[in-house]
C-alpha positions as CSV (number, residue, x, y, z in Angstrom):
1,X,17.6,-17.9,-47.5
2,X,13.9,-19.5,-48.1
3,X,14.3,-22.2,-50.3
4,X,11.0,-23.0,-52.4
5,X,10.2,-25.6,-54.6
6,X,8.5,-24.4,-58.0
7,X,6.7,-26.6,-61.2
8,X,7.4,-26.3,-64.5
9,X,3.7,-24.5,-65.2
10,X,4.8,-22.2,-62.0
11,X,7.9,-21.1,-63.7
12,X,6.1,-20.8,-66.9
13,X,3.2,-18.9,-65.5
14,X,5.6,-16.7,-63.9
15,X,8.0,-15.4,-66.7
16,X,4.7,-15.2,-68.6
17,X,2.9,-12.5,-66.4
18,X,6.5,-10.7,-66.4
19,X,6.8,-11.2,-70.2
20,X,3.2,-9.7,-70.7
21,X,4.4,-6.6,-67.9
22,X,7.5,-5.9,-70.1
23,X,5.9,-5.6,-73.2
24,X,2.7,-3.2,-72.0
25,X,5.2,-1.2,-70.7
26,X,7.3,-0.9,-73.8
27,X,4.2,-0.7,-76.0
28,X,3.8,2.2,-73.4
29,X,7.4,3.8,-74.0
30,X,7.3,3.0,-78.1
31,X,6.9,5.6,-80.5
32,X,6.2,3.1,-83.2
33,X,2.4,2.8,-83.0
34,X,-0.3,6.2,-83.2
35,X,-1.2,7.4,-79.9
36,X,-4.7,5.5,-79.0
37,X,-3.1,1.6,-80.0
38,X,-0.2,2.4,-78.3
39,X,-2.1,3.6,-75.1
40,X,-4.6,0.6,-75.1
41,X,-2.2,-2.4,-75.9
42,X,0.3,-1.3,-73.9
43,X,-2.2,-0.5,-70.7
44,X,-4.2,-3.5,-71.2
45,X,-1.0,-5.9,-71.1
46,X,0.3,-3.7,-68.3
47,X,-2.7,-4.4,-66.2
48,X,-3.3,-8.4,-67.2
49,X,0.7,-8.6,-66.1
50,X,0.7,-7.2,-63.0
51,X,-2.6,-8.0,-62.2
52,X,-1.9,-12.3,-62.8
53,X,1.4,-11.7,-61.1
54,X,-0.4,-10.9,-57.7
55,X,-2.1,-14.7,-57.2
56,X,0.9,-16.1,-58.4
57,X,3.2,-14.7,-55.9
58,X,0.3,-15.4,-53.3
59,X,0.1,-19.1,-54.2
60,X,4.1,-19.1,-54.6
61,X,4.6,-18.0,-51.1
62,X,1.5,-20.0,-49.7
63,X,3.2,-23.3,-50.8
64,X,6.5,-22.3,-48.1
65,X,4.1,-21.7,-45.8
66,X,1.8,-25.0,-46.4
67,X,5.0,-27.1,-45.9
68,X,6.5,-25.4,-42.8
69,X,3.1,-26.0,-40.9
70,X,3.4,-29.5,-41.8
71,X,6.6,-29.6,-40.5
72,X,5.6,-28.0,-37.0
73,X,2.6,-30.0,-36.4
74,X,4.7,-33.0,-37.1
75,X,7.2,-31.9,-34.3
């Protein structure tokens, strides 16, 4: 198992884009709101989640690799 050491804004950053995700899509699934601000809050938060997750993840896994070439060089 990879073992990688996160922040408290990294945490934060993440459940945020996965909070934002979740609710675009329920906004997407919900019947409570009329057709067109349904569709456009729920697409728009859809997008900014999944989008912002994408760097995230990137600089998440970047760190592991940051520290192993550290380690290698110094071997």
């Amino acid at each position: 198992m990879i073992e990688r050491k996160l922040s408290i804004i990294d945490i934060i950053l993440v459940a945020g884009t996965r909070v934002a995700l979740g609710i675009g899509v329920g906004l997407l699934l919900s019947r409570r709101l009329n057709d067109g601000e349904r569709k456009g809050a729920g697409l728009a938060l859809a997008v900014v989640g999944g989008l912002t997750t994408i760097p995230l993840a990137i600089g998440i896994i970047g760190k592991n690799d940051i520290e192993r070439t550290k380690l290698r060089s110094a071997a």
